[in-house]
N, C-alpha and C positions, 0 to 999 in steps of 0.2 A: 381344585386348581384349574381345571381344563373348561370349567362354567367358568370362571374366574376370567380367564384370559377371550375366553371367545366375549363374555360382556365389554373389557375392554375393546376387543376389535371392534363391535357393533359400535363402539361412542367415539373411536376413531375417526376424524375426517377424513374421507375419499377422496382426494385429490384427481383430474383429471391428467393423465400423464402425458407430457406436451410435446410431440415429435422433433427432436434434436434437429436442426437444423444447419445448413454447412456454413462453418466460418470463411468469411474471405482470409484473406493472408494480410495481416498487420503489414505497414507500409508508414513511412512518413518520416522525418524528421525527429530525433530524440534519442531515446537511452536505452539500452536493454540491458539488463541481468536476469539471469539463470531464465529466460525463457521469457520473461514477463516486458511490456513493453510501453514507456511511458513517450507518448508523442507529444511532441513541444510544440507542434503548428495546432495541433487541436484541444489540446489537454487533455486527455485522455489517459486511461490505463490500464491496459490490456492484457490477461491473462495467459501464459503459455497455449493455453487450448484457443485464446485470441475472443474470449469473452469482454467486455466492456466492466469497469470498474469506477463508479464514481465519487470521485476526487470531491473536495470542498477545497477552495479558492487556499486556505493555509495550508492545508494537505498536500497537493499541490506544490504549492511553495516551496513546501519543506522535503520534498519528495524527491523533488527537480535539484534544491541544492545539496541534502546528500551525495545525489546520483553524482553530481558537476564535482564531488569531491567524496569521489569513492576513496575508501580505504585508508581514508585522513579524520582523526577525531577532532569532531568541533562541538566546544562547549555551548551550554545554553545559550549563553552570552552572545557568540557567535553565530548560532542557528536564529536568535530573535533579531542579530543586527540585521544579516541576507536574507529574513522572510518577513520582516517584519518593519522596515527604516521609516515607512508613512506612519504608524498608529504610533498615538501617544499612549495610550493603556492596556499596555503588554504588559504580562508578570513573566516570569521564568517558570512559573508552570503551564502554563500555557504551551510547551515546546514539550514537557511531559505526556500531557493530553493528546496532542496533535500526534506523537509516537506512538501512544498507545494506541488511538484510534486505524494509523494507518498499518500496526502491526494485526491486528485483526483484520484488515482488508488483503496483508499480501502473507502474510508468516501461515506455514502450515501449522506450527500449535504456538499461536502469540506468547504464551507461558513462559518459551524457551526459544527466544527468538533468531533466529539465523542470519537473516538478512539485517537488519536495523542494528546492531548490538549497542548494549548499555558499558561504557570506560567506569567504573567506579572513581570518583572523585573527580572524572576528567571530561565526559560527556557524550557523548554520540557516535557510533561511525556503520556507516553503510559495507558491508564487509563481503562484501559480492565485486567480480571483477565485474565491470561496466563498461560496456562500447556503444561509443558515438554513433548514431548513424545521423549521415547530412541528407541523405537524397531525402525527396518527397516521394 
């Protein structure tokens, strides 16, 4: 067993390990929940520790109007009309996809989602209290 795990180790990749470096302090324009911070002048989306997160232009979208309507369920319907009114070839999964995807970007275990939660029969809702900030 002990030749076993040391062959594993040798075929393991050695990563160089990268000096942690000091975040500035998130600032700007946009939304926060539990820590995390979505600024609306840059787009961006920033982690509690204030790491950089990148968003795809739906993501985004759909990110932005959860937050603008925290703690209110809105159906698919509703999420493709506010994220989506220019394109003609939307489905309604589409808005599945998009959840899933950002649920792996901000949920500590997407499986069991905290932030984003699924309404059965009813649709969406962002379930974190959310404040505005205006300043830049």
């Amino acid at each position: 067993v002990v030749a076993r795990v040391k062959a594993v180790l040798r075929r393991a990749p050695v990563g160089e390990v990268q000096p942690r470096r000091a975040m500035m302090p998130v600032t700007g324009p946009g939304y926060r929940f539990d820590g995390w911070m979505l600024n609306t002048h840059t787009g961006r989306l920033h982690t509690p520790e204030g790491e950089d997160i990148e968003l795809t232009q739906g993501e985004y979208s759909l990110l932005s109007v959860l937050l603008k309507n925290s703690r209110k369920v809105l159906s698919r319907e509703q999420l493709l009309e506010l994220t989506h009114s220019d394109a003609l070839d939307v489905f309604d999964r589409t808005i599945d996809v998009l959840i899933m995807r950002l649920r792996r970007k901000i949920e500590p275990n997407p499986r069991q989602p905290e932030f984003i939660r699924t309404i059965r029969g009813a649709g969406y809702v962002m379930s974190r209290e959310v404040t505005v900030v205006h300043k830049a």
